[in-house]
C-alpha positions in Angstrom: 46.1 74.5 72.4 49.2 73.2 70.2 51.4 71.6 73.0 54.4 71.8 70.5 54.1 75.5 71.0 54.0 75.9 74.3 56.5 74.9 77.1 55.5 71.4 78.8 55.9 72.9 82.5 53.1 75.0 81.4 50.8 72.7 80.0 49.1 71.9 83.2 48.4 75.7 83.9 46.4 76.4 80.4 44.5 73.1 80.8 43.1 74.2 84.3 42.7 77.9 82.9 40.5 76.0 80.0 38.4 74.1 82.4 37.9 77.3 84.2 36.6 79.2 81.3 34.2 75.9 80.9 35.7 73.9 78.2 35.2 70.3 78.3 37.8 69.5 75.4 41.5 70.3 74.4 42.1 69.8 70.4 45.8 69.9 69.0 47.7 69.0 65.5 50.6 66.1 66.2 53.4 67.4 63.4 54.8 64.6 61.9 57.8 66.9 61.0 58.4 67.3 64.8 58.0 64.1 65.9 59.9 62.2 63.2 63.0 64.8 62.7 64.9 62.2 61.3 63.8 59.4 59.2 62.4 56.5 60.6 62.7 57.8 64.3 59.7 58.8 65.3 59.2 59.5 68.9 56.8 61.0 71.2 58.5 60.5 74.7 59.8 63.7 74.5 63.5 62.6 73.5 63.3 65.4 70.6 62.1 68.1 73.1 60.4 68.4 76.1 57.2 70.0 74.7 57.1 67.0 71.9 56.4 64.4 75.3 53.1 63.7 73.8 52.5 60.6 75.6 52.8 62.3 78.8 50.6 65.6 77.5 47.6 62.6 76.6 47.8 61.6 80.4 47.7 65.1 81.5 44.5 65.4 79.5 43.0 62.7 81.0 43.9 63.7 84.9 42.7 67.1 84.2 38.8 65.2 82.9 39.4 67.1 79.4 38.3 64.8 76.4 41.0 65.2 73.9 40.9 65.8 69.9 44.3 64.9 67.8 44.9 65.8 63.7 47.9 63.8 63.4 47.9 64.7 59.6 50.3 63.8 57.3 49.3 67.5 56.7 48.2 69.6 59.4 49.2 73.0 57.9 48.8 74.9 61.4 51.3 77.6 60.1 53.9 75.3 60.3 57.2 75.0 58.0 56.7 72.4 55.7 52.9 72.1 56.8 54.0 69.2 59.3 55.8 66.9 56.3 59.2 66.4 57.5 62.0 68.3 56.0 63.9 64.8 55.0 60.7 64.1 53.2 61.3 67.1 50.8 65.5 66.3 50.6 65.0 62.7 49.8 62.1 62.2 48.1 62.1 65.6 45.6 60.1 63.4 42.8 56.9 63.5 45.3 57.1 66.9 45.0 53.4 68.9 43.4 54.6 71.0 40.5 53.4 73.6 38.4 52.2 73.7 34.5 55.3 74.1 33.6 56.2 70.9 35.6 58.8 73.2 38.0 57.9 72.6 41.7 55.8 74.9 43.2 57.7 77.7 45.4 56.0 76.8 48.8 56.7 73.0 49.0 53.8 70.8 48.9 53.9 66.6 48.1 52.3 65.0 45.5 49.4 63.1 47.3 49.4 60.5 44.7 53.2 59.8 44.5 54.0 56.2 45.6 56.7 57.5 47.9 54.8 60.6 49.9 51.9 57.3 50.2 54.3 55.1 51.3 55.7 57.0 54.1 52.6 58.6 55.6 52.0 55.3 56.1 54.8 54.9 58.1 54.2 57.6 60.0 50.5 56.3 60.5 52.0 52.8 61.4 53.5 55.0 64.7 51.1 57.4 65.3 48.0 55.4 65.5 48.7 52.6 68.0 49.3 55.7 70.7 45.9 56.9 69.6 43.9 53.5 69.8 45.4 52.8 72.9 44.1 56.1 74.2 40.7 56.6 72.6 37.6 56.6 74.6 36.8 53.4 74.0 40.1 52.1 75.7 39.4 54.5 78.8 41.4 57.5 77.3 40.9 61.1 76.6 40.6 60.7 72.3 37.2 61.3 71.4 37.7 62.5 67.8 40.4 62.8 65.5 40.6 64.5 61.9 42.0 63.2 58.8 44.5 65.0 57.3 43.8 68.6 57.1 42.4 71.4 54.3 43.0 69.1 51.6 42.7 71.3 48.3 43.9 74.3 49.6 47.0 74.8 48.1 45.2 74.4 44.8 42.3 76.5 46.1 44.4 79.7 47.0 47.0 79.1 43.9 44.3 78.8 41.3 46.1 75.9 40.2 46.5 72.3 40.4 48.8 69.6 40.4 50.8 68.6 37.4 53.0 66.9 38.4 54.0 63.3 36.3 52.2 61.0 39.1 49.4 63.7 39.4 48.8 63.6 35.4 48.6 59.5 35.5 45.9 59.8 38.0 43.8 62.0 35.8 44.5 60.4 33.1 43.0 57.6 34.6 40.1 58.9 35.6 39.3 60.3 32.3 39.8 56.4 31.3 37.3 55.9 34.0 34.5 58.5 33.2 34.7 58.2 29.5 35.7 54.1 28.7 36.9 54.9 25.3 38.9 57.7 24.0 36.4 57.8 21.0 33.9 58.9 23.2 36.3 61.3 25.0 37.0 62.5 21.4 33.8 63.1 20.3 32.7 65.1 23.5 35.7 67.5 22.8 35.8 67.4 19.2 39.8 66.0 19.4 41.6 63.2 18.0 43.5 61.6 20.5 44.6 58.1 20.0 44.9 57.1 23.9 44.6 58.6 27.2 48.2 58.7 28.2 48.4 61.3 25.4 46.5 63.9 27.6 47.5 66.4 29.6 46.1 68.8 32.5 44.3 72.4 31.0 46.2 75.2 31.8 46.3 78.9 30.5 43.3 80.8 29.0 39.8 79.3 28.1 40.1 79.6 24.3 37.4 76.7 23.0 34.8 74.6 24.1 37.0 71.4 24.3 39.3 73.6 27.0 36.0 74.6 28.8 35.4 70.6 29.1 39.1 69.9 29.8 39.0 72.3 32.8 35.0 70.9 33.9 37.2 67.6 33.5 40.3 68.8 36.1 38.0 70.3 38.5 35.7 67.1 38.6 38.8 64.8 39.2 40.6 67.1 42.1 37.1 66.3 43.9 37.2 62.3 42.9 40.7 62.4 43.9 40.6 64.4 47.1 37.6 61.8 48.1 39.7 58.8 47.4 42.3 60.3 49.0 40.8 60.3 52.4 38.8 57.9 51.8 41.9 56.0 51.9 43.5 57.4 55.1 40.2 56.7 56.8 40.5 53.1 55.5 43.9 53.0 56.8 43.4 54.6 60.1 40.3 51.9 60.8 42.6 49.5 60.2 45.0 50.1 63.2 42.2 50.1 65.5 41.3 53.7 66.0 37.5 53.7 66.4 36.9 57.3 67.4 34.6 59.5 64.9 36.5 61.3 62.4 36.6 64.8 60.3 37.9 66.5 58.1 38.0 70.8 58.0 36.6 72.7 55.5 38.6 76.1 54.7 36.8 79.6 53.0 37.1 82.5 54.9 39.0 85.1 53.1 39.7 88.3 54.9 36.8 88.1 57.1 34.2 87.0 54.3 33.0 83.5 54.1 31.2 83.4 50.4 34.5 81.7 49.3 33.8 78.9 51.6 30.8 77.4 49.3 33.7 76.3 46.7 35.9 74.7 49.8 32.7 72.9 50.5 32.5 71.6 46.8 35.6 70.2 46.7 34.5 67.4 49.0 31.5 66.7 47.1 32.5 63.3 46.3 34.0 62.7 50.0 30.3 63.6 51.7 28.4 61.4 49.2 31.0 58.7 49.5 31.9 58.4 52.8 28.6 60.0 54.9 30.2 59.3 58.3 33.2 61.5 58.1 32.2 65.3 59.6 32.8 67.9 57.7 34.1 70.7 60.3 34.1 74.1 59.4 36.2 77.5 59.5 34.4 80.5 60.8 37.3 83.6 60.9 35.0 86.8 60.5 37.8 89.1 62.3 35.4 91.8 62.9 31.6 90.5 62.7 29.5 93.5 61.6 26.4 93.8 59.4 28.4 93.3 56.4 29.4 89.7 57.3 26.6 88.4 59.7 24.5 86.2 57.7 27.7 84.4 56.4 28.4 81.9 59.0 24.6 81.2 58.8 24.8 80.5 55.1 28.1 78.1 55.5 26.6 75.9 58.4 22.8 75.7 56.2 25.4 74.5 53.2 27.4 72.2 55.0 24.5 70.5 56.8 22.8 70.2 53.0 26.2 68.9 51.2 26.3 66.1 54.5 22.2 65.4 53.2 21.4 66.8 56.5 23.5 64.3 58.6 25.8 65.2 61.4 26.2 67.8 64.0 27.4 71.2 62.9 30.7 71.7 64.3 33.2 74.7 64.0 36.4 73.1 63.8 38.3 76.5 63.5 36.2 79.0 65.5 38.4 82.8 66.0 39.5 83.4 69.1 42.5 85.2 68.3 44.1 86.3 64.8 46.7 85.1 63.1 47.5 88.7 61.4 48.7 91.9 63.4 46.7 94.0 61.5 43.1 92.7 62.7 41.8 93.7 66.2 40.1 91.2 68.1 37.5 93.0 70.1 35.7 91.0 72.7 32.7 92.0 72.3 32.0 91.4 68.7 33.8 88.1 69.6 30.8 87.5 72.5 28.4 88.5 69.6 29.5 86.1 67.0 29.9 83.0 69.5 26.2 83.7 70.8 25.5 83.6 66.5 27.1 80.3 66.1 24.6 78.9 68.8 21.4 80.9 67.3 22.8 79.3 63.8 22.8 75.7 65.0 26.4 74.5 66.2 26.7 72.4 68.4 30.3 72.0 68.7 33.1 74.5 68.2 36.9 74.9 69.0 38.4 78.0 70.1 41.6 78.8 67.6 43.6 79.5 69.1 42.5 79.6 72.8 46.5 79.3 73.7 49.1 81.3 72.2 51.9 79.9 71.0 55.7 79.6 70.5 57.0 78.6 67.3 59.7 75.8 67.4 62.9 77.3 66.5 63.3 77.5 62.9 59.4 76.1 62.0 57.6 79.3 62.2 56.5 81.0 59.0 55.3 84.6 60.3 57.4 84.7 63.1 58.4 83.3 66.6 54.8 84.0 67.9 51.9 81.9 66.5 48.5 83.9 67.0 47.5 86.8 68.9 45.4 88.4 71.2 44.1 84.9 72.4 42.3 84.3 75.8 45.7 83.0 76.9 48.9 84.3 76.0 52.1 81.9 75.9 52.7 82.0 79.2 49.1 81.2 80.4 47.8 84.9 81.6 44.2 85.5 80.4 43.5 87.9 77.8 41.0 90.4 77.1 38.7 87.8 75.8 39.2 84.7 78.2 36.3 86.1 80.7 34.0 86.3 77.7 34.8 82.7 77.1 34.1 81.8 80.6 30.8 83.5 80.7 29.7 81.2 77.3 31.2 78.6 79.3 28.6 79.1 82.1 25.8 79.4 79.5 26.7 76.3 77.7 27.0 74.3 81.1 23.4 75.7 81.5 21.9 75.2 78.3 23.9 73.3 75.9 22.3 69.5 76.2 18.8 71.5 75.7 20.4 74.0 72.9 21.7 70.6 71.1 18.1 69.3 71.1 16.8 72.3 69.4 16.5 72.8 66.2 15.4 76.1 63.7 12.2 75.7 61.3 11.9 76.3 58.6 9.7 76.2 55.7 12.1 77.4 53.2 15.7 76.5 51.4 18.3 77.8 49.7 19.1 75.6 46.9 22.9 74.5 46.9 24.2 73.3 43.6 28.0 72.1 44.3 28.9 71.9 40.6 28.7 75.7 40.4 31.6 75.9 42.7 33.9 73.7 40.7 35.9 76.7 39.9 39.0 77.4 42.0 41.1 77.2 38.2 38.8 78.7 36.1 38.1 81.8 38.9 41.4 82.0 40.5 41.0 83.0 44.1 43.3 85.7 44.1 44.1 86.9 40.8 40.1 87.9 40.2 41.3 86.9 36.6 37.8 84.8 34.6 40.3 82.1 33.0 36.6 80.6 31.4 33.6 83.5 30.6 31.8 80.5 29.0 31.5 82.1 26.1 33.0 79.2 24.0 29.6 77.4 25.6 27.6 80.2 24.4 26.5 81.3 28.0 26.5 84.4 29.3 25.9 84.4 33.2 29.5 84.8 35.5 28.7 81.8 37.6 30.3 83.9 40.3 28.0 86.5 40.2 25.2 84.4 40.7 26.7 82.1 43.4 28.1 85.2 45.4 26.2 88.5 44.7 22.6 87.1 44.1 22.5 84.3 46.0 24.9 84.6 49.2 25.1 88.3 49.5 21.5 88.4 47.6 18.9 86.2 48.9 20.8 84.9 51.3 21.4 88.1 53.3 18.2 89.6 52.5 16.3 87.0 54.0 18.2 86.6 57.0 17.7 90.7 57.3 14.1 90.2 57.6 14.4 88.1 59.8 12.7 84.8 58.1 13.8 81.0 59.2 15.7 79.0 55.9 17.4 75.9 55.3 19.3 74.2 52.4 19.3 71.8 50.4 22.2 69.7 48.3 20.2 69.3 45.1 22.8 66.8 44.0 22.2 65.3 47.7 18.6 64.9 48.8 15.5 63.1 48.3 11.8 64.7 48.1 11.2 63.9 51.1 13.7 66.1 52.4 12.3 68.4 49.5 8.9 68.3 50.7 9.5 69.9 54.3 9.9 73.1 52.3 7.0 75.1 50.7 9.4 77.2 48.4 12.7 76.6 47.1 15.0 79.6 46.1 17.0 78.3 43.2 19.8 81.1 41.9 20.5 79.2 38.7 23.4 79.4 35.3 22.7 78.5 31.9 23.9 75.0 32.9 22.7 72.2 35.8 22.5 68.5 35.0 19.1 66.7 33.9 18.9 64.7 36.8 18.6 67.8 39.4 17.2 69.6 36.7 14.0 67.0 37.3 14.1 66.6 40.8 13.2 70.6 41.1 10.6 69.7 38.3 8.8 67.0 40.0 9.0 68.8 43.5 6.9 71.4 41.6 4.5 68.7 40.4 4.2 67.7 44.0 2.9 71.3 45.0 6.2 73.0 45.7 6.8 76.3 44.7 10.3 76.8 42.9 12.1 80.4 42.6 14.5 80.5 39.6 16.4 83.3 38.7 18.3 85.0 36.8 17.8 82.3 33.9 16.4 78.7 33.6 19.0 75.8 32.4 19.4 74.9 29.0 22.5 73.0 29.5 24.4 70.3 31.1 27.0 70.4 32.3 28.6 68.6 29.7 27.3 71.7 27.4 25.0 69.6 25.5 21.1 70.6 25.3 19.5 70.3 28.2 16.2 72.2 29.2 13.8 69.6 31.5 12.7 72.0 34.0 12.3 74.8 31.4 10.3 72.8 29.2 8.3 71.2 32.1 7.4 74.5 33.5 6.7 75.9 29.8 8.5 78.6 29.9 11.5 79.6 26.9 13.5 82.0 26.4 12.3 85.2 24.1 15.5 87.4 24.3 18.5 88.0 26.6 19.6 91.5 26.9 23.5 91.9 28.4 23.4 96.1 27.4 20.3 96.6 27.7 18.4 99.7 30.5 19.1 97.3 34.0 15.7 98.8 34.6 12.2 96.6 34.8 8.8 97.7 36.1 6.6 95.6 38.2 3.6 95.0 36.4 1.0 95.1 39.3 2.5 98.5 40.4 4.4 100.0 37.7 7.6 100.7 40.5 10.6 100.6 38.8 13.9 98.6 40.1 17.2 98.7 38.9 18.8 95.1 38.4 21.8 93.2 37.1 23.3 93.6 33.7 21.9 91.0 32.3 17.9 90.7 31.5 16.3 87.3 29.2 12.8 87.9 28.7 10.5 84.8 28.7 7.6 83.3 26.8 4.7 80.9 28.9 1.8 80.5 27.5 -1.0 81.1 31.0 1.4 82.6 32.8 1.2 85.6 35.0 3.5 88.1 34.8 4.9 89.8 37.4 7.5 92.0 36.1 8.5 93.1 32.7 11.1 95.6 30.9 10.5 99.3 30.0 9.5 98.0 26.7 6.8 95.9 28.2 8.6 92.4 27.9 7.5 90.0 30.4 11.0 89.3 32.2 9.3 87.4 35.3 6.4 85.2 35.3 5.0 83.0 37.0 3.4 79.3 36.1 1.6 76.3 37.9 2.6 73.1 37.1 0.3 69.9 38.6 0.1 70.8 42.3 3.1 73.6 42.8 3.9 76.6 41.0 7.5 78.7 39.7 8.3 82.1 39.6 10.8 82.8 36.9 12.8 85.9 37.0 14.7 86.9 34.3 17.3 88.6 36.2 18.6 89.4 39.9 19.0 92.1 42.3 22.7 92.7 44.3 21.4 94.4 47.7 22.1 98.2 46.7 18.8 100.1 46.7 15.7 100.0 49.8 13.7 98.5 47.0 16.0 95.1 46.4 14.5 93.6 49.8 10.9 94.2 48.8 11.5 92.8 45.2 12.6 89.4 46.5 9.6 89.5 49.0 7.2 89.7 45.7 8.6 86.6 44.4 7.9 84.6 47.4 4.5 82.6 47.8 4.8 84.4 51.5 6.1 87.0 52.6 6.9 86.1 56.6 8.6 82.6 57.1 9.3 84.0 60.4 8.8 81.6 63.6 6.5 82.5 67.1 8.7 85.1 68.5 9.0 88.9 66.7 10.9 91.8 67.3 9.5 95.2 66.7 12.9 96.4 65.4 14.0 95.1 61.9 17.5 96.2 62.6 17.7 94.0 65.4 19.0 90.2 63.9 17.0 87.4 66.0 16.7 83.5 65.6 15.1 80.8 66.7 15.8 77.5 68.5 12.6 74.9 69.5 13.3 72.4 71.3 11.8 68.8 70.3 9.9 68.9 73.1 8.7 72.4 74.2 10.3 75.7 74.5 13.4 77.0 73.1 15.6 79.8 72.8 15.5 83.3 71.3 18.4 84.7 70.0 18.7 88.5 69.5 21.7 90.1 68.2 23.0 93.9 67.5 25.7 94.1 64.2 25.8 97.7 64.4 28.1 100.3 65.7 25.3 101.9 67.7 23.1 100.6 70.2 19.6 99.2 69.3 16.2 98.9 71.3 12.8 96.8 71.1 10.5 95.0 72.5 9.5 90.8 71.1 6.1 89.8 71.3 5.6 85.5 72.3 2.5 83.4 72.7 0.4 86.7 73.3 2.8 87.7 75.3 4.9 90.8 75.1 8.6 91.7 76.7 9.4 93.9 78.7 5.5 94.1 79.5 5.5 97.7 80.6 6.9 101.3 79.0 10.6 99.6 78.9 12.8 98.3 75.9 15.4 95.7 75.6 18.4 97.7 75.2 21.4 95.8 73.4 24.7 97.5 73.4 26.6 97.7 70.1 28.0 94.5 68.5 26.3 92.5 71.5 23.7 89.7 71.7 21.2 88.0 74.0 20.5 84.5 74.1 17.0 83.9 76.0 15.1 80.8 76.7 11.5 80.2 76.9 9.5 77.0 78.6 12.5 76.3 80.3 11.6 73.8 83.1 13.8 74.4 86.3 12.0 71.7 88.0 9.5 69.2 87.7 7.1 71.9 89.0 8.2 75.0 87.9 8.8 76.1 84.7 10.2 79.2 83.0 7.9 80.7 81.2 10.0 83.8 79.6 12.7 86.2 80.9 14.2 89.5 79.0 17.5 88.0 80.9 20.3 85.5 80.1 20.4 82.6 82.6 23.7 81.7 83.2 23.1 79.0 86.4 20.2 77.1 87.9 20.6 75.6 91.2 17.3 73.8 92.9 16.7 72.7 96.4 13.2 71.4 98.1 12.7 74.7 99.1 14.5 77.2 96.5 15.7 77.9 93.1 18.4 80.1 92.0 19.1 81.6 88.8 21.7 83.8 87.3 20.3 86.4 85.7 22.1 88.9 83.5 21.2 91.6 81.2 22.5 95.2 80.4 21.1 97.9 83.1 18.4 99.6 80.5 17.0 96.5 80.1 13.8 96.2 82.4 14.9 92.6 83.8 11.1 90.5 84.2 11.0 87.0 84.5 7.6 84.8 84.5 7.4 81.6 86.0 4.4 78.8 85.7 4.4 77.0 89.1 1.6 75.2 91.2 3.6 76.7 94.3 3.2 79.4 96.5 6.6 81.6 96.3 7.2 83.4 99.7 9.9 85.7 98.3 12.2 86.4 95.6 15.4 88.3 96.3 18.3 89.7 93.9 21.4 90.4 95.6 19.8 89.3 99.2 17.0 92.4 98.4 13.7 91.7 98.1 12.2 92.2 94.6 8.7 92.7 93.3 6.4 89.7 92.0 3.1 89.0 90.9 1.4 86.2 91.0 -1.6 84.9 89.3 -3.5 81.8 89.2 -1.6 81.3 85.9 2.2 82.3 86.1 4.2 84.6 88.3 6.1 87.3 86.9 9.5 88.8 88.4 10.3 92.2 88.3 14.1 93.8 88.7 16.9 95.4 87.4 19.7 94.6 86.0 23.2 95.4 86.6 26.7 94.9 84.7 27.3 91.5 85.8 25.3 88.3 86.8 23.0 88.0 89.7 21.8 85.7 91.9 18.0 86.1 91.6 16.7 83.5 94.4 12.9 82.3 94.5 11.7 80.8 97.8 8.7 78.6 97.8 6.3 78.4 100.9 6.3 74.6 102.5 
């Protein structure tokens, strides 16, 4: 809820609407713009407008019992004109403006975050901003409980394929290439130029056309991600030193017309900001518009890689979760909406925030789209619920229920994706938007599209294959871990370029040694990524290259079966002396094998699959040391998407989830126990999930066992528990209870139901209708 945008006389009726649909927390952006319309008057009593009485919206919070989040910037972005920098800023202080390669600024205004002057007067702004937040942070008896610092940072570079180049932006690199190399003859030699100082250097731009521009451009990329981290690194600095004591974070941006796999090179550039600063959270996006079985294993994918680039620190928390759309031409429906917030719980948040939960009203002459800001939310302007807002509600009542217990649990797994941020340090060289290669790394003599393997054989490759079948995986940071971190996992799947530095080049080495078992594909390094010769893990493993075919038949044959599959255009073919091949070309040239090294072993494949033919699932399978990483719980229909939560101490939950346009059955099968336990199915309803718990305790005596129904309330008494029990009307409901009582009766709807009891567990049988029931267990004295 953006109180800005929405008129103060109604604030008080969208809070209580929130803390009726369950939400415990309000978050807003506090525009700098709007607050300080004229230079060195900032105000927040409301003396600007009404709705800008942010002093007065901060005690509201806190008489309603909502905690409070605030990202007071500088930038907040949020839609806004001018991205919440005042419009003063840009008329007095044009210099601080970010320009182009042709040093013009850039058409949609953005500052210099280097320049002296943009510095100076954030801190300013800070100077008024942040007493008002100290003095009502938690730890003062106020509503703040978290606040972010700044917001997106990199994403006008990141969408405009380019970066800064501006004079005070060119000093800074300049500086850091002082910093990385120490001597320009060193600089010199490792781009073959002739520079006599660093001030003589500019910023790549244009076309890849030599090896020195390929390390230029490695260069740029590398200091936008030093330079973003010491750029809030310093707000944080600055913000701990007015007192505000609260946690902090910082958002992560990706999704790009409802597909996440961009969201990997967001994440890199705050590579340096996760390794230097570990306490900041790194909150992400998640905007799928429509979830559907294209898109469903992305969101799993970003919250594995963002938990691995934090080295497995930190909640995962949504700091942008849809709940609305910010463009007229996507429908929000709310069912797929129910369906993807019951995937964010099955995919380990633990935290999220509804954007936008309110609609809004654009200040007069701020708005960028138009007067409206977001649409088809749970509440409109005015505070009327939407289509959506009772889905809300219901999550609401299962997060009341379960959430403490759903924080606690955790998937396993006993596999990991491997995570290599420097192959994401791209958003110049692979232009978001243009789908223009600036660098084919040719001048490097490589021959893999980075791209290609990041997106298609990784993310929408193994990635989404995996998660098809259903199998439990992690990820790891390999620039950000340790072994023993390494070691939970049996197998590692590494989706690897010519190129990967020589110290994460031995860490996967020596996690082999260790008995790990390491799947490389579609080549081994031989570089690093400085472009000089680099080939520890190839060399440790024993394996070289023979030949590398780019138009070649995309055809190989596995060699235990002689099935053909089809495969990327690219094939090497290797040579390992004692090594077992598993797959080789038509012309019988071993193109996968696989090697022990001390305790652990490596499949290498020569090659990758993109997810086109039946056959592409299975050929991953065969590279795997086993083929089912799945958990204790098992659907009998693949189609059907299902996770798993266990708790630290016992139980869990059971997520199972329907992507398709067509309603799906099945039955799950638990501790020798199967569900529905007579001729009946689960029935789930298209795009529509169920979120089930198991060993549930509902008192010290009585514990739930299993239930094919979502429990939306528990209420106990001496003598009674009640449970809400909902599930869709084909579903057979059952629930099974272990209990040293007697139970007298159990009643749904106030009608006696049929039960069994056993000197084991009791099991509950009924049926379900459209909306939750009161299923009502009596116990005898």
């Amino acid at each position: 809820m953006h109180y800005f945008r929405i008129d103060a006389d109604l604030w008080s009726k969208h809070l209580e609407l929130m803390k009726k649909a369950g939400l415990n927390t309000v978050s807003s952006y506090v525009p700098w713009s709007l607050h300080e319309q004229i230079e060195g008057k900032a105000d927040f009593q409301g003396k600007y407008a009404p709705n800008l009485n942010l002093e007065h919206f901060i005690n509201l919070c806190k008489e309603m019992g909502l905690n409070l989040i605030l990202k007071p910037g500088p930038y907040i972005l949020a839609e806004l004109a001018m991205h919440g920098i005042p419009r003063w800023f840009f008329k007095n202080y044009a210099n601080a403006l970010a320009c182009d390669a042709n040093g013009k600024p850039y058409p949609i205004k953005y500052t210099c975050l280097t320049h002296p002057d943009y510095k100076r007067k954030a801190m300013q702004w800070y100077d008024t901003v942040m007493p008002l937040i100290a003095v009502n942070q938690a730890s003062n008896g106020g509503p703040i409980i978290m606040m972010q610092v700044c917001n997106e940072v990199g994403l006008f570079q990141w969408l405009s394929g380019c970066g800064d180049y501006s004079p005070a932006s060119i000093r800074a690199y300049q500086n850091y290439l002082h910093t990385v190399y120490g001597n320009i003859s060193i600089l010199n030699k490792h781009y073959g130029t002739d520079y006599t100082d660093f001030n003589q250097i500019n910023a790549p731009s244009g076309k890849v056309a030599s090896r020195a521009d390929h390390l230029a451009y490695h260069d740029w990329e590398s200091f936008h991600r030093n330079f973003y981290a010491e750029y809030i690194g310093w707000l944080i600095q600055e913000i701990r030193q007015r007192k505000v004591d609260v946690p902090l974070f910082h958002n992560v941006p990706g999704w790009v017309f409802g597909r996440g796999k961009n969201t990997p090179v967001c994440l890199s550039m705050y590579h340096e900001l996760s390794r230097l600063y570990p306490d900041i959270l790194l909150g992400i996006d998640h905007i799928p518009e429509n979830p559907s079985y294209r898109n469903f294993h992305d969101d799993r994918i970003i919250n594995a890689f963002t938990k691995a680039a934090q080295g497995n620190r930190g909640p995962i928390y949504i700091a942008e979760l849809q709940a609305g759309t910010r463009e007229a031409n996507v429908r929000v429906y709310p069912n797929e909406m129910e369906l993807f917030y019951k995937a964010c719980l099955a995919n380990g948040v633990v935290a999220m925030n509804y954007y936008m939960f309110s609609q809004g009203q654009n200040p007069p002459g701020w708005g960028i789209y138009d007067s409206l800001f977001y649409l088809q939310t749970p509440l409109n302007v005015q505070g009327e619920p939407g289509d959506s807002y009772h889905v809300i509600q219901y999550l609401g009542k299962l997060i009341e229920t379960h959430g403490k217990r759903l924080c606690d649990s955790r998937s396993k797994a006993l596999q990991a994706l491997a995570f290599y941020p420097p192959y994401y340090y791209r958003e110049f060289t692979h232009p978001l938007f243009t789908g223009e290669s600036i660098d084919d790394r040719s001048h490097i003599q490589c021959r893999l599209d980075t791209r290609m393997v990041t997106d298609e054989l990784l993310f929408d490759g193994v990635g989404k294959l995996l998660a098809m079948d259903n199998q439990e995986y992690d990820a790891v940071d390999i620039t950000n871990t340790n072994k023993e971190q390494l070691d939970c996992y049996k197998q590692i799947w590494v989706a690897s370029t010519e190129q990967m530095d020589a110290e994460s080049q031995q860490l996967l080495l020596d996690y082999v040694h260790r008995g790990g078992h390491l799947i490389c594909f579609p080549t081994l390094p031989k570089l690093d990524l400085n472009a000089e010769p680099c080939a520890i893990l190839a060399k440790g493993l024993g394996v070289s290259t023979d030949r590398v075919f780019d138009d070649f038949d995309t055809m190989i044959q596995w060699a235990e079966t002689g099935d053909e599959i089809h495969t990327i255009n690219y094939i090497e073919t290797f040579k390992a002396e004692n090594a077992h091949v598993i797959a080789h070309t038509r012309n019988k040239k071993p193109c996968s094998v696989k090697v022990n090294f001390g305790k652990g072993s490596a499949v290498v494949l020569g090659t990758g699959f993109v997810y086109q033919a039946a056959a592409h699932k299975k050929a991953w399978q065969k590279l795997s040391i086993d083929e089912n990483f799945r958990g204790p719980v098992i659907c009998n229909n693949p189609l059907i998407i299902t996770r798993l939560r266990l708790h630290e101490q016992e139980g869990g939950y059971f997520f199972m989830l329907n992507y398709h346009n067509q309603p799906l059955q099945g039955k799950i099968t638990f501790q020798n126990y199967t569900l529905p336990d007579n001729d009946g199915q689960f029935y789930l309803p298209p795009s529509s999930g169920l979120v089930l718990p198991f060993n549930l305790p509902l008192s010290g005596d009585c514990t739930l066992v299993n239930t094919t129904s979502e429990i939306s309330n528990i209420q106990k008494s001496s003598k009674s528990t009640a449970i809400k029990v909902a599930g869709h009307k084909k579903t057979p409901g059952q629930t099974t209870l272990r209990t040293d009582r007697i139970i007298k009766n159990v009643t749904l709807r106030d009608k006696p139901v049929l039960f069994r009891q056993t000197e084991e567990n009791t099991i509950i049988y009924y049926t379900h209708s459209y909306k939750p029931d009161t299923l009502r267990i009596d116990f005898s004295e």
